[in-house]
C-alpha positions in Angstrom: -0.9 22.2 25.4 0.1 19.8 22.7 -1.5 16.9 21.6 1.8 14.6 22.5 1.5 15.8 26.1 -2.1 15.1 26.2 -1.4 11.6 24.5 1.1 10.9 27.7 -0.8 12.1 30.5 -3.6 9.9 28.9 -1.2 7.3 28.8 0.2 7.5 31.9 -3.0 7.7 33.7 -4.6 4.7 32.3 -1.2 2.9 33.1 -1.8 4.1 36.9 -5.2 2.4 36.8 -4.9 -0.3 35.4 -2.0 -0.8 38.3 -4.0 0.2 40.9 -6.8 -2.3 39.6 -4.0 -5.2 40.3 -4.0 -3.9 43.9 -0.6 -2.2 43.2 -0.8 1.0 45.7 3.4 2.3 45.2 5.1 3.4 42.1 8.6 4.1 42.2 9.7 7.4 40.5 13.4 9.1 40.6 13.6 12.6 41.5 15.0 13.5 38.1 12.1 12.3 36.4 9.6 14.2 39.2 11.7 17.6 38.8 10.8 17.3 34.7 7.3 16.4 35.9 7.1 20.1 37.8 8.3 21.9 34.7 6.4 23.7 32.6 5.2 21.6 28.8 8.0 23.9 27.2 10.1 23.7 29.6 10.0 19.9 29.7 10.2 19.8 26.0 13.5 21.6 26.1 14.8 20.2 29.1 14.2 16.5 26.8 16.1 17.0 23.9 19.1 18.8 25.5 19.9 15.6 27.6 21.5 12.3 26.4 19.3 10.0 24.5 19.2 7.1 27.0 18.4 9.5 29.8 15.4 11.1 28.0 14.3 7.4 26.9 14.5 6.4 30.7 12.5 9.4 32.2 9.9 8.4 29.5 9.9 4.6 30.2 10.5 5.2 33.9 6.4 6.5 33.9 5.2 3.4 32.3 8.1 0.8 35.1 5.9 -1.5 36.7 7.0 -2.9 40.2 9.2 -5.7 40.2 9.9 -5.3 36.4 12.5 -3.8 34.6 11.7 -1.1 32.6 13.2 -3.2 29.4 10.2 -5.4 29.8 7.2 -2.5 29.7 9.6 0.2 27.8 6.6 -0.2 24.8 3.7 0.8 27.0 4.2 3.9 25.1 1.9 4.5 22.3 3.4 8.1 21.2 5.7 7.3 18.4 5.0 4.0 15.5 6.9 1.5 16.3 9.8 0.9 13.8 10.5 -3.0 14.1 8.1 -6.4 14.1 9.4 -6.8 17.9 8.2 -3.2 19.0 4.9 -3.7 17.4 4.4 -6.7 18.9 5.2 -5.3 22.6 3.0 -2.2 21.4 0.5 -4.8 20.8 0.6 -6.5 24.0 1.1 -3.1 25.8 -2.4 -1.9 24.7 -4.2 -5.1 25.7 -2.6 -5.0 29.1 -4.2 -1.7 29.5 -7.4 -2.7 27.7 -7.5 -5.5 29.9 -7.6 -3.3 33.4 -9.5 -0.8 32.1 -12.5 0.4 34.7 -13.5 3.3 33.2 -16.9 2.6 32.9 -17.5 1.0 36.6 -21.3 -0.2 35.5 -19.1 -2.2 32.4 -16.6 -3.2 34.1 -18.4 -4.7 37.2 -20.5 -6.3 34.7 -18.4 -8.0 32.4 -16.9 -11.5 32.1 -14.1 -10.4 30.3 -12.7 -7.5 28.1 -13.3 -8.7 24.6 -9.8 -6.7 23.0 -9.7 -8.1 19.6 -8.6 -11.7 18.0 -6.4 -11.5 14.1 -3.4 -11.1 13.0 -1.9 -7.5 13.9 -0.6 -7.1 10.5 -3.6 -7.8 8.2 -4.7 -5.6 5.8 -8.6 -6.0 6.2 -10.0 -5.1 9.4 -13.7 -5.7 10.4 -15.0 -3.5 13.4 -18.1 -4.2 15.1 -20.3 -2.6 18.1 -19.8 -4.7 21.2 -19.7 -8.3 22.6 -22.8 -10.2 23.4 -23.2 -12.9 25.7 -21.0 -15.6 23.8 -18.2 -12.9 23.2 -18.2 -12.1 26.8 -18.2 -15.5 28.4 -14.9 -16.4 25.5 -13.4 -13.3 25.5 -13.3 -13.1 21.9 -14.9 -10.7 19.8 -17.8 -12.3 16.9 -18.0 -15.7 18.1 -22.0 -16.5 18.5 -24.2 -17.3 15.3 -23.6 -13.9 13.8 -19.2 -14.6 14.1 -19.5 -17.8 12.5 -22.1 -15.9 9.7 -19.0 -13.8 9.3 -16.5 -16.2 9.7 -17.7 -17.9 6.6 -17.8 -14.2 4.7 -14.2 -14.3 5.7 -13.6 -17.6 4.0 -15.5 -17.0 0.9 -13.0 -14.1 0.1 -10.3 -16.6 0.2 -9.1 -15.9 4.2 -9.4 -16.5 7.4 -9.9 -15.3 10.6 -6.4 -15.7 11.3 -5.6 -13.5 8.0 -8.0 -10.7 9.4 -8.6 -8.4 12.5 -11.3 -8.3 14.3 -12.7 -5.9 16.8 -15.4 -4.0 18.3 -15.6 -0.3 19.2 -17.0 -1.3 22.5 -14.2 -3.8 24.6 -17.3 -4.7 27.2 -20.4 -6.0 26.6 -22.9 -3.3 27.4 -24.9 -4.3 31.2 -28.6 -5.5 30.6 -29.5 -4.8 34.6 -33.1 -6.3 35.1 -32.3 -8.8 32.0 -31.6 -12.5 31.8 -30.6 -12.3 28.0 -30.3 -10.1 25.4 -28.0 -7.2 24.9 -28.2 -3.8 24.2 -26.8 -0.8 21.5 -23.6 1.0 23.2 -24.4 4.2 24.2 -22.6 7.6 22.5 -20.7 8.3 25.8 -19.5 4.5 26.2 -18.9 4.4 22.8 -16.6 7.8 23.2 -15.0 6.0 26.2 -13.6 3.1 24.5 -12.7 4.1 21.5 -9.3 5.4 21.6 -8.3 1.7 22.3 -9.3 1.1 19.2 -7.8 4.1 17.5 -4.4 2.5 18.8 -5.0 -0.8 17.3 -5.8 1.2 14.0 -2.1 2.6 14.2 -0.5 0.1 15.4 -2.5 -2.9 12.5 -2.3 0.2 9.6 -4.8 -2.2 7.9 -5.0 -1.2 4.0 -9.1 -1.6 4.7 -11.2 -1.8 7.3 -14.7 -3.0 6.8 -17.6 -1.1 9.5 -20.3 -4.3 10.4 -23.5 -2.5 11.2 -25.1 0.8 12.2 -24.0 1.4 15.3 -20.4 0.7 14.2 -20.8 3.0 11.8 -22.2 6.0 14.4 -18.9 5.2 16.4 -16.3 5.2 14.0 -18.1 8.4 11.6 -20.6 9.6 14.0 -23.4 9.1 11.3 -26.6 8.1 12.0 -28.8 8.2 8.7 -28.8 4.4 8.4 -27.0 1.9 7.7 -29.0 1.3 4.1 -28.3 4.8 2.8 -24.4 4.2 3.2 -23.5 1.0 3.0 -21.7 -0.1 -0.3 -20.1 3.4 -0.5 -16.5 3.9 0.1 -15.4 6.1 3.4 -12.4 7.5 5.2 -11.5 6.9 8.4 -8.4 8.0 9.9 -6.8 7.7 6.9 -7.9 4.3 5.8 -10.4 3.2 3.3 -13.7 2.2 5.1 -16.4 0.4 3.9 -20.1 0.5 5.6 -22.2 -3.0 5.3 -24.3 -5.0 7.2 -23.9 -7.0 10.7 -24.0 -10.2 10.1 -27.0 -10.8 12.7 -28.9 -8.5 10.3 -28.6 -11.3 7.7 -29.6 -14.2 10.1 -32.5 -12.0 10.8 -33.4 -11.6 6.7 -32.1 -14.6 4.7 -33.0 -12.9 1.9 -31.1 -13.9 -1.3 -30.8 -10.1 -2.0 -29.7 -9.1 1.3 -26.9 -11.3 1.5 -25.7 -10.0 -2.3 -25.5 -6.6 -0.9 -23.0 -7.9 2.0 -21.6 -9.9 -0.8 -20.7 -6.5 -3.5 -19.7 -4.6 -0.7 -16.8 -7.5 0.0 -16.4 -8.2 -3.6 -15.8 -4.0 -3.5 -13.2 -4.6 -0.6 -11.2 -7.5 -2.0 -10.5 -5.4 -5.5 -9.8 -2.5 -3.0 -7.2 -4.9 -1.8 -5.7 -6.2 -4.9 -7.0 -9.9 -4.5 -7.7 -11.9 -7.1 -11.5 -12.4 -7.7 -12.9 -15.7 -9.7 -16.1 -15.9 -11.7 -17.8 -18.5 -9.3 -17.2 -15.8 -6.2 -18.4 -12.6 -8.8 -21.7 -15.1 -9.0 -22.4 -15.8 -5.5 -26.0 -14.8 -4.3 -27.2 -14.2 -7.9 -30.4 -15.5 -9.3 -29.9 -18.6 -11.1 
């Protein structure tokens, strides 16, 4: 079958839960839209295109209606085709955190968790920092890089002359991973969590198209390239990731962890690497920061 019905009945299905989370137990659906259901993927491909273009735009939004809405106000729920305007992205947008949001696919995370951390920034930046998960101060807020290590990166953000407002920011993981038995501390994602979650990211991806997006750590590496040689072998060196630029580097708790003058140079080429990847303009006193005197 084809990836775009694949991508629907993924769509549709996490729709369906994230409704029957809210308690919702009926869905309304015509009997046109359940006939085109029952036919075959070809079938239902044909069957599309040779009706009017509202009525194939209603049998799609029609899967994603919630109850008591109109369809007008959930017809972006849909993440199979870009969407063309600032006012579909946005709805895109606030589509994918709805579902994000209601997500229980992993019932140990979700039982767990304070709140789904989606992802705080601008949704059109061009840079895009990615992380593992949420710790304890992400979870309680709701907002991804917010403990000691968020405001270490917070003011990496600034010295390139943005702000977190100018950025994205986001984790592979939208729940903090369970500690049972623990009173603090968190723990590394695993692979099948990970593999879980990260097609809501994938969806931020399209919908941001950032021009870079910067990998913070290890394990954020081994989720977005599945490569686990470490973290000091490929940072500084330009990758690909669904079509974007990616660059590797350090998480920001490694540097709170080694203050080295060194270590935080490394973090510091590796953005100096992003922002000529991005066209900004570099000074002298920010090619000089974390040199030896």
């Amino acid at each position: 079958m084809s990836s775009t019905y694949h991508q629907l009945l993924d769509a549709t299905i996490q729709h369906l839960e994230g409704l029957k989370s809210r308690g919702v137990r009926h869905v309304a659906v015509s009997p046109e839209t359940l006939r085109a259901l029952a036919q075959p993927e070809r079938s239902q491909k044909s069957e599309v295109r040779s009706q009017k273009p509202e009525t194939a735009a209603k049998m799609e939004t029609e899967l994603f209606a919630v109850p008591g809405k109109s369809s007008a106000t959930v017809a972006e729920n849909s993440t199979l085709r870009t969407p063309q305007s600032p006012i579909e992205k946005v709805a895109a947008f606030a589509a994918l955190r709805e579902r994000a949001l209601a997500c229980v696919k992993c019932p140990h995370l979700a039982s767990s968790r304070k709140n789904v951390v989606f992802g705080v920034g601008s949704i059109d930046a061009q840079l895009m920092f990615v992380g593992e998960a949420p710790g304890a101060d992400e979870d309680e807020q709701g907002e991804p890089f917010v403990g000691k290590a968020g405001q270490l990166l917070t003011k990496i953000i600034q010295a390139t002359g943005l702000s977190r407002a100018d950025v994205y920011i986001a984790n592979i993981l939208k729940c903090r991973p369970d500690t049972p038995g623990q009173s603090a501390g968190n723990r590394k994602p695993t692979s099948d969590e990970m593999a879980t979650c990260i097609p809501y990211l994938h969806e931020q991806i399209d919908l941001i198209r950032p021009k870079v997006i910067v990998a913070l750590g290890a394990t954020a590496v081994e989720g977005l390239l599945g490569k686990t040689i470490g973290i000091t072998k490929l940072r500084g060196t330009w990758k690909t990731y669904r079509g974007t630029p990616l660059m590797p580097t350090y998480h920001p708790a490694y540097l709170l962890r080694n203050q080295a003058m060194s270590e935080k140079r490394k973090v510091w080429e590796d953005m100096l690497a992003v922002m000529e990847k991005l066209g900004m303009p570099i000074s002298e006193k920010q090619r000089n920061y974390f040199l030896k005197a």
